[in-house]
N, C-alpha and C positions, 0 to 999 in steps of 0.2 A: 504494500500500500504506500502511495507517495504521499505525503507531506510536505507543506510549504510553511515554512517558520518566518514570520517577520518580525523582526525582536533590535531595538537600536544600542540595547546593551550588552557588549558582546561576549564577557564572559560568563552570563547566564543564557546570553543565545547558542552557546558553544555547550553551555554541560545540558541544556534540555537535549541541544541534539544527538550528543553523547546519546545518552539516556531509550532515545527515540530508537536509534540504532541498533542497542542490544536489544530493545524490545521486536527488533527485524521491521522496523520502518524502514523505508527512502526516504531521507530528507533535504529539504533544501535550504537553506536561510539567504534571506539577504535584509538590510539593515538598515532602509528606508522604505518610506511608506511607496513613491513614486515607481520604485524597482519591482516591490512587494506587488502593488497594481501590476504594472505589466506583466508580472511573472503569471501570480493568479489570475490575469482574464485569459491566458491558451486554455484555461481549463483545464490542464495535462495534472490536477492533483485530485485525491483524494478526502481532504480534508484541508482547512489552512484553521493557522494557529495566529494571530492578532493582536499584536500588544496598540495598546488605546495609543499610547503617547508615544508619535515617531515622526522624524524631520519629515520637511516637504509637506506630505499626505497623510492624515491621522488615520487610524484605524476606523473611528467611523468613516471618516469619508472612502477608504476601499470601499466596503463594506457596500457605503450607498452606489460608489459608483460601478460597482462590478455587479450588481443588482440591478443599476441601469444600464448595462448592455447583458442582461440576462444570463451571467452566470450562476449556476443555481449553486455551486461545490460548498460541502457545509461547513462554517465559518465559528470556533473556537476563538474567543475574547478575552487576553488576559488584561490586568490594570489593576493597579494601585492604590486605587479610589472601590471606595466597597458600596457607596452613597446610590437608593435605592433608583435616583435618579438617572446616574449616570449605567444602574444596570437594563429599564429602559428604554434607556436611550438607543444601548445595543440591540436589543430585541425589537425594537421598533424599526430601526434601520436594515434589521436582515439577517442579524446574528444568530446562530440557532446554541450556543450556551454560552459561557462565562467564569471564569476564575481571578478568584481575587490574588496580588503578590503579597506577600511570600504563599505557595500552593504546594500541596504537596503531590508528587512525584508519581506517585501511586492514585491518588486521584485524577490526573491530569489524564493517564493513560484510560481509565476506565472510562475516562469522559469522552476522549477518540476512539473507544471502539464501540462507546454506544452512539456515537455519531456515524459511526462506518457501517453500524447493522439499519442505520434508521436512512441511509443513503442521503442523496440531494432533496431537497425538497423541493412540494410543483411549486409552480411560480403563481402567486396567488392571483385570481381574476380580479380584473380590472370594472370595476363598479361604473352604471351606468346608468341614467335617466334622461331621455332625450338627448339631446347631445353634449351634457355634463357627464364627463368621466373623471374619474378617482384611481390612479392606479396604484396602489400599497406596494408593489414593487420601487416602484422610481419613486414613490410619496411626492409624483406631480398630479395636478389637479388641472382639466382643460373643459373650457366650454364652447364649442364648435372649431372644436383645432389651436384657439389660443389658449396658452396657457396660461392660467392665472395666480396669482404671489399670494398665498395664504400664511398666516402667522401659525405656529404649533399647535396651540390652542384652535382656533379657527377650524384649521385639517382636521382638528380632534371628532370636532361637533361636527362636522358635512362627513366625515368618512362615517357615523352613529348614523347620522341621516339617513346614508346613501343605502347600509348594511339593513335600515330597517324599511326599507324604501316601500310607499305606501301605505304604510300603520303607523298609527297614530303613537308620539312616546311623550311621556311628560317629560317637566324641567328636572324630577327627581331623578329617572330615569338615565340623560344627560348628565347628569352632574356625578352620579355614580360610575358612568363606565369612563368622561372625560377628565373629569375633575381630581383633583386628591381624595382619596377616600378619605382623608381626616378633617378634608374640607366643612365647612360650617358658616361659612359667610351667607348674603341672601339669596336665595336661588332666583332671584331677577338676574343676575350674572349669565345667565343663560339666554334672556332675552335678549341683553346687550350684543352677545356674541351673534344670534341670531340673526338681528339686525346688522352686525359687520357683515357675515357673510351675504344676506340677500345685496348690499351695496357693492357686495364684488364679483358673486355667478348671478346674479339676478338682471338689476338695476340697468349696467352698462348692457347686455345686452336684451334688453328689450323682451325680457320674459318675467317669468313668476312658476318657480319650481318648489319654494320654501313656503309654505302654509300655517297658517296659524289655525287650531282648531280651541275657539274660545273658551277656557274654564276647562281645558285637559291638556295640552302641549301644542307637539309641533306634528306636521307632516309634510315627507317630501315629494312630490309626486311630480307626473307630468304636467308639464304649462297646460297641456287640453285638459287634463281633468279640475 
């Protein structure tokens, strides 16, 4: 099984690969993010291994950009930061798991081979309503071929939207799968957001896909209906 190691520390990028080695991997490292890119988009690996923080290209961003030209090869996260934020962030961007440094050795390895039974992952479908699409892959957002600039939060509420597309969801609803779950401020915060987004897939072009259904939430639907 080949392995791609991108690690900018080199003598912990040198003893994992040790490590990888007797366990009968192929490995390869290299020691930026821009290299690490080009290496991982031939697809020619089996798994790639990801440290968050490297010159040039950060781990996220491989990550997103090898997502957006469709490579599917499954992507192991290591970093330094353990902050539930930044373990999102991977998972959101395309990471299928995560190790915190300092990791141990023996964990790392069972977490490659349950990556290697669970193979590439599909490439998730691209959400659609009239000519608003959502695509969770690239996490770009287009409404009739332009693409439009959504803030995090923003993508959060249209991608719940799009997922529930046609049923009606309340603000509680929204604020539980987009929000902090320890969230507790007013859930008018949901209208606010609402109202951004109608002013950016709606408004400029000359439609109405976002609904309001009075005294229960929201719904997304087609402009005809």
């Amino acid at each position: 099984m080949r392995i791609l190691l991108v690690e900018d520390e080199p003598r912990l990028a040198e003893l994992v690969r040790r490590g990888l080695v007797a366990e009968g991997f192929v490995v390869e490292v290299e020691h930026d993010g821009r290299c690490g890119f080009e290496a991982a988009a031939t697809g020619a690996f089996d798994v790639l291994i990801l440290d968050i923080m490297l010159p040039i290209m950060s781990g996220y961003d491989i990550v997103r950009s090898l997502r957006g030209v469709e490579v599917w090869t499954p992507v192991l996260m290591l970093s330094a930061k353990d902050g539930e934020y930044d373990l999102a962030d991977a998972f959101d961007l395309g990471a299928d798991d995560y190790l915190v440094k300092p990791f141990s050795f023996v964990v790392l390895i069972a977490r490659l081979r349950a990556l290697l039974r669970r193979g590439a992952p599909a490439r998730p479908p691209v959400l659609t309503v009239d000519d608003l699409a959502l695509d969770p892959a690239c996490h770009r957002v287009t409404r009739g071929g332009v693409e439009v600039d959504l803030t995090p939060r923003e993508y959060g509420v249209l991608e719940f939207l799009l997922r529930h597309a046609g049923a009606v969801v309340t603000k509680q609803e929204i604020l539980q799968s987009v929000w902090d779950i320890n969230y507790e401020g007013d859930d008018n915060i949901v209208e606010v957001y609402v109202g951004y987004l109608r002013r950016k897939v709606d408004v400029p072009f000359g439609t109405h896909c976002i609904h309001t259904v009075r005294g229960v939430g929201y719904r997304l639907a087609s402009a005809a209906t």
